[in-house]
N, C-alpha and C positions, 0 to 999 in steps of 0.2 A: 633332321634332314636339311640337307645344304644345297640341295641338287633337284632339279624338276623340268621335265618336260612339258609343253601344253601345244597345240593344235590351235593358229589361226585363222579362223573360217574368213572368206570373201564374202561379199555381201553384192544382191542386186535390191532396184530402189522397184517397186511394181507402182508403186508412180509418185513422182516427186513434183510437188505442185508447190510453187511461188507466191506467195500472200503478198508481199511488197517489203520494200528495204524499210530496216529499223535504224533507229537516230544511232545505233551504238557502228553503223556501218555492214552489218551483219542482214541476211536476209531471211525474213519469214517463212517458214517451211511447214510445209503437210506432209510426210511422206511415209510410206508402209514399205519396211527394208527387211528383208529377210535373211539370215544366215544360207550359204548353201556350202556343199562338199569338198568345191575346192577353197584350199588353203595353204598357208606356211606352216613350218612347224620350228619351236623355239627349245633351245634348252639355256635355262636360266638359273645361276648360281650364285649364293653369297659368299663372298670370299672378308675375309681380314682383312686389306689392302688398302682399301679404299676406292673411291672413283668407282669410273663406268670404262667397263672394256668390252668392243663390241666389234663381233667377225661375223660376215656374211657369206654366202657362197659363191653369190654374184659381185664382182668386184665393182662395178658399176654404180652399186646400192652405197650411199655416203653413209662412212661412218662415224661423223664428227655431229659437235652439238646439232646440226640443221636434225640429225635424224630424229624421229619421234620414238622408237625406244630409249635412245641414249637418255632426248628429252623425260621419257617417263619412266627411267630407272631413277636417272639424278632426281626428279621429284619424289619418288619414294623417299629416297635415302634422307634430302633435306626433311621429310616431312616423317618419316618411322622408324627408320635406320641407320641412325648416328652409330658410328665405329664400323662400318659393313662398308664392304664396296660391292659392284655386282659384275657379273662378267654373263654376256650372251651370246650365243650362237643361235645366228637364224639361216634358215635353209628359205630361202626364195622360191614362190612360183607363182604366186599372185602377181601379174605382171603390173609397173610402175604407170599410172598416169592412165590409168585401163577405168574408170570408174567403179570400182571394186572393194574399194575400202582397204586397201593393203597394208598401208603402212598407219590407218589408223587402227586395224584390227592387230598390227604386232603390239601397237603401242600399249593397245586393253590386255591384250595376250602377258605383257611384262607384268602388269601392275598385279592380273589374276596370280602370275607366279608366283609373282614375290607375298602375296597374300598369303601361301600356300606354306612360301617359307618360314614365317612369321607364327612365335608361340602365342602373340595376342592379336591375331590379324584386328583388321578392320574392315567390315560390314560391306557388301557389293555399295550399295547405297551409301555408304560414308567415302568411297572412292568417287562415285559420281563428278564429284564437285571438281575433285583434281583435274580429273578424265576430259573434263569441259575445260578447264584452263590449257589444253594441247591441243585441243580440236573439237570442233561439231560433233564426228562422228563418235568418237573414241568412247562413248557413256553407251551407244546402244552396243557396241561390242561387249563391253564388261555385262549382260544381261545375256547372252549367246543363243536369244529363242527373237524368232520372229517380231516386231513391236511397231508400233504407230511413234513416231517423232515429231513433234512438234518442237515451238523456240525455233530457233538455229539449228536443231536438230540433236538439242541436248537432253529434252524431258521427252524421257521413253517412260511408253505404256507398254510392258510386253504382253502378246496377245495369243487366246489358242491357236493351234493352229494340229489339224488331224488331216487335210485332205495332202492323199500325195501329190509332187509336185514336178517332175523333172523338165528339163531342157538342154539347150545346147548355150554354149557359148562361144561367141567369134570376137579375137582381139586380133586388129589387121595390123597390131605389130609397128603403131603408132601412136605417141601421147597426147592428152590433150587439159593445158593446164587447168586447174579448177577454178583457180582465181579468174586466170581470161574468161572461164564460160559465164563466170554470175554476170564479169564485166560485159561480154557481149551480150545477153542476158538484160541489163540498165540501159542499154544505147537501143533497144527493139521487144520491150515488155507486152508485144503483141499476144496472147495464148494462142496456145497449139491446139488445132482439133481433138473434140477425142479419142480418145485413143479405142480400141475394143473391148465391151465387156468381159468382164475375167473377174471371178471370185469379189472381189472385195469393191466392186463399181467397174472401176475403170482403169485399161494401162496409160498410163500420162507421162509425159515427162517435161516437164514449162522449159528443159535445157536442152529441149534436140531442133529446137526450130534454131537457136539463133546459133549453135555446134554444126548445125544441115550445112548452113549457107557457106562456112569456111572450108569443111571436110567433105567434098563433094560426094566420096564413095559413100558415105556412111546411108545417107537417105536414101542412095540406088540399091544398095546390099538389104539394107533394110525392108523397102519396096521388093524386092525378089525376093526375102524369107518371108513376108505376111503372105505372097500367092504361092506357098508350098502346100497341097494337103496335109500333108502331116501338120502344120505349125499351127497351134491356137492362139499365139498371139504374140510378137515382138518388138523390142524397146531397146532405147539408147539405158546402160546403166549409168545412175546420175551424171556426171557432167563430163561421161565418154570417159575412153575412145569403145569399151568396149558394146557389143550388142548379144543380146539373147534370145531364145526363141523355145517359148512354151510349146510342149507337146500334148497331143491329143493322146498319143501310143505312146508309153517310154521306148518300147520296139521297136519305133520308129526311125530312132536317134540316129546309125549307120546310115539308112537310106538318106537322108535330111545330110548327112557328113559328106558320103559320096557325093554326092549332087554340087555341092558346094563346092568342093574341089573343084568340080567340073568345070563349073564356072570360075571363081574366084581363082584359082590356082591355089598353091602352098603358103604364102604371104601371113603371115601371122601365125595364129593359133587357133585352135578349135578342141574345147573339152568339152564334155557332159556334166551336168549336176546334176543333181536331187537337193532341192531346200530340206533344212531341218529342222525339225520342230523344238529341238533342243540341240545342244553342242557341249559335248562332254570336255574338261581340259584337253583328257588324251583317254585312246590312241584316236586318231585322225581316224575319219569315218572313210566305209567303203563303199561304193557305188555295187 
C-alpha cells in the first residue's frame, strides 16, 4: 500500500497549569488534553520522486518548510525513507491560531501515516522523540486517547477515560499567537482563580488571565457562557482564541447555539463535540 487516509482530531486542554520557565526557554506544564470529534482529515502517499508535496484546501494554510506536516514528512523521510518522497492532501477545518492543536495534530496525523506506509514501521513510542523535536504538542497526538502531559508537554501519560463528555465550541474568528501568550504569560505570572470543579479537579487555564486583558471579548463571552443553565463549565482552549462549554445535557447543545447567536451574532464559528476516548486513523468520527 502506497496510499492512506487518517483523521486529525482537535484537542481541548481541561486545564493547562504553568509550573515555571525551564533554563532550556521552554515552559513547565501540567495539563490533561483530550482528543475530541472535530478535525482534519489527510490523505498521505509515497511516491518515487522524492521531496515533500503538499496541497491544502484552504489557500491561506502555508505550504512551504514553516509548515509542520511538510516539517514531519521531510523528518520521516531523513529518518525511515531514503529513496521515497511523500505527497499530502489536507482538507482544513480545525481553524489556525484557535488553541486546538491543528497543525500539531496534522503533523502526528503524517508521521501515523507514513507509519502505516511502512513494511518495518516504527513503534508509537519510537516516534515520540521525533514528534518532540516539531513541537510540544505533537507526541500527545501520536497516542490519539485522552493523557495527562507533563515537560513541555512532551511526556504523555494516556489515561482512561469512560465518562461521556460533549460541548460546544466558539472560535470568534480571530487568532491568537501561542508564542505571544507564554510571553504575556512571563511579563504577569499572577495565577488565575479556580476554575470549576469538573471531573478530574479543576477547569484551569494559567493562559487566559494574561490572553483576558488583550482580547477584551473573550472574558465577557466567557462570563455569559458560565451563567448559561445548561453549561457545566467553560474554558479558554490552551493559548486561545478558541473557548468551550461543557454540557450538563448533550440536548442541550442547540438551545446553548441559538442563544449565542442571539447575542454574539454570526462572527466566527460555533461546533459541537464529544471528547473521545480513543481516535481510530479513519473514518472521522460522527457526533
Amino acid at each position: 500500500m502506497s496510499h492512506t487516509q487518517v483523521f486529525a482530531p482537535a484537542k481541548i486542554n481541561l486545564f493547562l497549569h504553568i509550573l515555571g520557565r525551564r533554563p532550556d526557554g521552554f515552559h513547565e506544564l501540567r495539563s490533561l488534553m483530550v482528543p475530541i470529534s472535530l478535525g482534519d482529515r489527510l490523505s498521505v502517499e509515497l511516491t518515487r520522486d522524492g521531496g515533500v508535496s503538499f496541497a491544502c484546501n484552504q489557500p491561506n494554510v502555508p505550504a512551504g518548510k514553516e509548515n509542520l506536516v511538510v516539517q514531519a514528512a521531510a523528518l520521516w523521510l531523513k529518518e525511515f525513507g531514503q529513496g521515497h518522497g511523500v505527497r499530502v492532501f489536507l482538507h482544513k477545518e480545525i481553524p489556525i491560531g484557535a488553541g486546538l492543536g491543528g497543525g500539531s495534530s496534522d503533523a502526528a496525523a503524517t508521521l501515523l501515516a507514513l507509519r502505516t506506509l511502512t513494511g518495518n514501521p516504527p513503534s508509537v513510542e519510537e516516534l515520540v522523540p521525533l514528534a518532540a523535536q516539531l513541537g510540544s504538542d505533537i507526541p500527545f497526538f501520536l497516542f490519539r486517547a485522552p493523557a495527562l502531559c507533563l515537560g513541555r508537554g512532551e511526556q504523555v501519560t494516556p489515561i482512561p477515560w469512560e465518562e461521556p463528555l460533549f460541548g460546544v465550541l466558539f472560535y470568534p474568528g480571530f487568532r491568537v499567537p501561542t508564542a505571544w501568550a507564554y510571553s504575556a504569560y512571563d511579563r504577569d505570572p499572577a495565577m488565575g482563580k479556580p476554575g470549576p470543579v469538573f471531573f478530574f479537579g479543576q477547569l484551569r487555564n494559567d493562559l487566559e488571565k494574561p490572553v483576558f486583558r488583550k482580547f477584551l471579548w473573550l472574558p465577557a463571552a466567557k462570563t455569559w457562557l458560565e451563567n448559561q443553565p445548561e453549561v457545566e463549565g467553560a474554558l479558554m482552549s490552551g493559548s486561545g482564541s478558541s473557548l468551550f462549554a461543557l454540557l450538563s445535557d448533550p440536548e442541550q447543545k442547540e438551545s446553548l447555539i441559538g442563544k449565542w447567536h442571539e447575542v454574539f451574532g454570526e462572527e466566527g464559528w460555533v461546533k459541537t463535540f464529544q471528547v473521545l476516548p480513543s481516535v481510530p486513523l479513519w473514518p472521522p468520527p460522527s457526533l
